[in-house]
N, C-alpha and C positions, 0 to 999 in steps of 0.2 A: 424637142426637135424644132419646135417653132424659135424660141429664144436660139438658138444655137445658130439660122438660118438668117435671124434679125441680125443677129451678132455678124456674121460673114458678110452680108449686104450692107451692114456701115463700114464698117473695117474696108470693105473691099474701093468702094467707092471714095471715101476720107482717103483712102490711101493714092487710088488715083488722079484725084481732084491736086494732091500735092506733086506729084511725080509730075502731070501735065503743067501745071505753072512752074515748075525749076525746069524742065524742058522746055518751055514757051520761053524762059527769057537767056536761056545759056542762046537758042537755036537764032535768036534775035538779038545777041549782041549786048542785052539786059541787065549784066550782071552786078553791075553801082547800084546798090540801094539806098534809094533814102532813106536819112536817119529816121527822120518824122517829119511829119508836115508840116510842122512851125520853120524848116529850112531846107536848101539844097541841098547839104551835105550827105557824103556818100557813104556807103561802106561796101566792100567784096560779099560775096555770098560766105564763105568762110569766118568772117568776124562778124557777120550776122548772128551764123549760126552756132557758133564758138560759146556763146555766155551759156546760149540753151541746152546746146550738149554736156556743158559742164556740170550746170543746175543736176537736168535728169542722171547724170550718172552720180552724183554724192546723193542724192536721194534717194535711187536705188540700194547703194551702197550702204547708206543708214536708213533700219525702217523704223517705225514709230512706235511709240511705248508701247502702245494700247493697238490692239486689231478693230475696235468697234468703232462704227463709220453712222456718221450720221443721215438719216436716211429720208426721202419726201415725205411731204404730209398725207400723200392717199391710205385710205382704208385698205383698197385695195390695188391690187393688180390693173385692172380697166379705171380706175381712178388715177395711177399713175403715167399711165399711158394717154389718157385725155389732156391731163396736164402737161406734159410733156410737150406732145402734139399743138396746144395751145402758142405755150410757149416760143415752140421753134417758130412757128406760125408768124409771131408780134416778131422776132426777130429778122426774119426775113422782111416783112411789111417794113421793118425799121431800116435794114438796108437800100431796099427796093425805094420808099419813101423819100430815104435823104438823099438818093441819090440823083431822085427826079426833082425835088425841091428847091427855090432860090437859091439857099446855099447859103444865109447869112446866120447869124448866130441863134435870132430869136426863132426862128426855125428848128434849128439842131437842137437847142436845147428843149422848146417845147414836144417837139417830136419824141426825142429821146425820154421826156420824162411820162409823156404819156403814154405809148408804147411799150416803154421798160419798166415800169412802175406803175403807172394810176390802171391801166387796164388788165393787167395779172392780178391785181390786186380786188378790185369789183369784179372780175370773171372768178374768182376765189382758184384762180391759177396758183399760187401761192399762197404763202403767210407772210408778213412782216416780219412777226418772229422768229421764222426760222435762222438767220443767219445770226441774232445776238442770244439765241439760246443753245447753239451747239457749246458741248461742254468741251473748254479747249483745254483742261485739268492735264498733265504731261502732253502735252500735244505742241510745246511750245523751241525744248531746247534740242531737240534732234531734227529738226528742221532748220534751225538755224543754219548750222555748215551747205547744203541746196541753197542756201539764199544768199549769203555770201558772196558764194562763189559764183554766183549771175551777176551779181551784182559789180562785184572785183573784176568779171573776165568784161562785162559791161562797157565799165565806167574805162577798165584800161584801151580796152578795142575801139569805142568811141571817139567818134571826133570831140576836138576839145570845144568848149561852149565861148562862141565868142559874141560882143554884140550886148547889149542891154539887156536884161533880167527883168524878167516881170512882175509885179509888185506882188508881195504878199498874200494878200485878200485875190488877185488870179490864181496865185497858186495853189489856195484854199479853195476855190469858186471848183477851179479842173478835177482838185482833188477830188471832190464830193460828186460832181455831176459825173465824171468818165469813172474813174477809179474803184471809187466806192458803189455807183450804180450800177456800173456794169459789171464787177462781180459779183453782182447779188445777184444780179440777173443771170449771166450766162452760168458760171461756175458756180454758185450755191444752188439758183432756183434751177434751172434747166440741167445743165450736168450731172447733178445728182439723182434726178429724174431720169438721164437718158441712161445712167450708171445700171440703176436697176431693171430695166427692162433691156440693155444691151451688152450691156459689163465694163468694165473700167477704161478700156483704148476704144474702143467704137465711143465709145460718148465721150472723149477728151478732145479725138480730133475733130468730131461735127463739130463740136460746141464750138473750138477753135476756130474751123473754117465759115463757121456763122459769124465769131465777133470779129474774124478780119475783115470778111465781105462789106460790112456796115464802111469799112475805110477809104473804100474806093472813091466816095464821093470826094474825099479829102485831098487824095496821093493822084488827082487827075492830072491829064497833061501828056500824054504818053499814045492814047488811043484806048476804047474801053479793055479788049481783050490783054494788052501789056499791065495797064492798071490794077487789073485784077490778080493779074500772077502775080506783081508783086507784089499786092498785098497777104497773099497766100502764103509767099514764098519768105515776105518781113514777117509780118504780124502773127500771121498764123501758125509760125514756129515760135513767136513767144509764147501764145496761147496754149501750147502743147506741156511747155514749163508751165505754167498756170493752174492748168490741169489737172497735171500731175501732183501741182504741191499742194491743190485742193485735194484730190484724189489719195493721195498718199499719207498727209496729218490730218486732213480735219481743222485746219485754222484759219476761220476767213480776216483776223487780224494781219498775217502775214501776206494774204494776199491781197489785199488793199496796198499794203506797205511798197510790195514789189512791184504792184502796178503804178503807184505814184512815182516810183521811179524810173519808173519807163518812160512815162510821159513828161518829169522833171527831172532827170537825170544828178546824179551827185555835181557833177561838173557844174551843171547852171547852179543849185543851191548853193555850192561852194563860193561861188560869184557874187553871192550875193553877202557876202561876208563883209 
């Protein structure tokens, strides 16, 4: 009963928290989304939402080899729920933080790594290992077609990438600090944790609506309450794909991969040819 009640109290509210930000920006006029914060370019709410919908529906559609799901490191029950708790905790602190912070680079990045990393890590919030010891043994080519197809509906809905490319060693530097860190952090470390104390959709969309929130320092410009819907209403519908394709294989390979192309889109790589 208690789980079951956890369950409907995230669900209920992840769910509102998305309804109120697509409301805040239809009822305002809001509906051009920034691609990303690196430019002005726009997109409708519909080719926002288009890659994401496409993702979860061939995923649904194909499920995965294997049923065994890699699970947190607590002993127990109240060991995973501390963790957890921790976790959202440093996350929120990390939105909250950057968003009151100068705002320059050495900032972002030390926050982010302290926060998302050095401090899970000595609070024994997590493991290191967790993320390169799950066993990704068939967990690799029935995911593919989900990734794909984010990536195809993506790349074609996209504004095209115009403008200088940025050098290689940035695109390695982003990878690693955004990419790589923050799905260890939200969807391996935290997700998987909120999975089992709430079940598979209450903790896709928290986690979601956590790792968009951290964006608003980025996507300002708008006034705080616009800001935030749409980051809810960009980001945190990709988060939901993300989620799910942790949630669903088990492959934190593949989701490093899509997250780098989120943030480096095929279009600029291509550029850079």
């Amino acid at each position: 009963m208690r789980h079951r009640r956890i369950k409907q109290l995230f669900t209920a509210t992840a769910a509102a928290a998305y309804l109120a930000a697509a409301a805040t920006l239809v009822v305002t006029g809001h509906t051009a989304l920034r691609y990303s914060a690196d430019h002005d370019d726009t997109l409708p709410l519909w080719a926002a939402w288009a890659p994401v919908l496409g993702g979860l529906a061939i995923a649904w559609l194909v499920p995965p080899a294997t049923s065994g799901r890699a699970q947190p490191s607590g002993a127990n029950e109240s060991v995973t729920v501390r963790q957890a708790s921790g976790l959202f905790a440093l996350g929120l602190t990390f939105t909250v933080a950057l968003y009151l912070s100068p705002g320059d680079d050495l900032w972002f990045i030390g926050l982010k790594l302290a926060l998302l990393l050095v401090v899970p890590l000595l609070l024994r919030l997590a493991s290191w290992h967790e993320w390169y010891r799950v066993d990704t043994h068939r967990r690799w080519l029935r995911a593919i077609p989900a990734v794909l197809t984010f990536v195809a509906l993506a790349s074609l809905l996209g504004p095209g990438f115009t403008g200088r490319p940025p050098a290689p060693v940035t695109i390695l530097v982003v990878f690693l600090v955004n990419a790589v860190l923050e799905e260890v952090f939200y969807r391996i470390w935290l997700q998987t944790r909120l999975e089992a104390i709430c079940g598979r959709w209450p903790a896709i969309m928290s986690t979601a609506l956590l790792w968009a929130s951290w964006h608003v320092a980025l996507h300002g410009g708008a006034g705080f309450a616009i800001d935030l819907a749409t980051v809810v209403v960009r980001l945190g519908v990709d988060g939901l794909f993300l989620g799910y394709l942790w949630s669903r294989y088990r492959n934190p390979w593949l989701l490093f991969v899509v997250h780098g192309l989120i943030n480096a889109p095929i279009t600029m790589l291509m550029s850079m040819a």
